[in-house]
N, C-alpha and C positions, 0 to 999 in steps of 0.2 A: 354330113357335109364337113366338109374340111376346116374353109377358111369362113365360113358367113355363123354369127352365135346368134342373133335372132332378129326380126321385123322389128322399125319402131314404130307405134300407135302414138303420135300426137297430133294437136292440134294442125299442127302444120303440117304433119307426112300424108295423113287424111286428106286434107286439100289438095298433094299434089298431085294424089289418083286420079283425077280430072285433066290433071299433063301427060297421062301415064308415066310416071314419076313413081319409083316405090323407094325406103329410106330401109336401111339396112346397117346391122352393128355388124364389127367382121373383125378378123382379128389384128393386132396390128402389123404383123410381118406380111399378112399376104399383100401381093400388089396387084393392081387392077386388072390383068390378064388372067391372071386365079379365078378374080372373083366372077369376072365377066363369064368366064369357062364353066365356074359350078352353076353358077345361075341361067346359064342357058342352056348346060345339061340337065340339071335339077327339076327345073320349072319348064324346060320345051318352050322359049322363049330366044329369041332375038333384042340382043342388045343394042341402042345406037350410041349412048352417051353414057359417061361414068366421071362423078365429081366426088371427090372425098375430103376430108376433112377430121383433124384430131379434135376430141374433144378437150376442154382443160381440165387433167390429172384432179381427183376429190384427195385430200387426206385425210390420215386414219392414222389416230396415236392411240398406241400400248403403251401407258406409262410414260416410259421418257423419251421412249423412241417414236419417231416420226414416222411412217409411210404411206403409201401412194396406192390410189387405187385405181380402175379404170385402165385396163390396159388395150384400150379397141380401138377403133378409127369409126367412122361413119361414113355412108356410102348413099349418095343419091343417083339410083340408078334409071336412064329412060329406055321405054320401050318402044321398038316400031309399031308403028299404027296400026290396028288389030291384034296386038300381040295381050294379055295380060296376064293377071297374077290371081287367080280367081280367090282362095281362102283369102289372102288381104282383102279384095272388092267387099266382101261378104260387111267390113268394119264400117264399110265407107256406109252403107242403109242406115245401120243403126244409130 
């Protein structure tokens, strides 16, 4: 996939399987017609809603130099009603 780098498994993306909600790291050029497009080609899903968000930059020094890590955006994506995202679901049991 182009623009999505991987699922995030936390407390809160977990919970919002139950909205059919799934949380996504993605890269940060793409912009939400990308993403909406790979994921409804990818997964055979129907998108309704798409909210993103940057994370804040982590730093990383070598020596004397500073820099920056975290180059993604995050993406909270909803689905229509009966649509889902079955390998995610599988987190939410355990």
């Amino acid at each position: 996939m182009n623009g999505i780098k991987y699922a995030v498994l936390t407390e809160k993306s977990v919970s919002l399987f139950r909205k059919n909600q799934y949380t996504l790291n993605v890269e940060s050029g793409s912009t939400r017609t990308e993403i909406k497009h790979w994921v409804e080609l990818f997964f055979g899903v129907k998108v309704t809603a798409m909210n993103s968000h940057r994370l804040p930059r982590k730093g990383r020094r070598m020596r004397p130099i500073m820099g920056h890590t975290m180059h993604y955006k995050r993406m909270i994506i909803t689905l229509q009603p009966g649509y889902s995202i079955p390998p995610l679901r599988k987190k939410e049991l355990k």
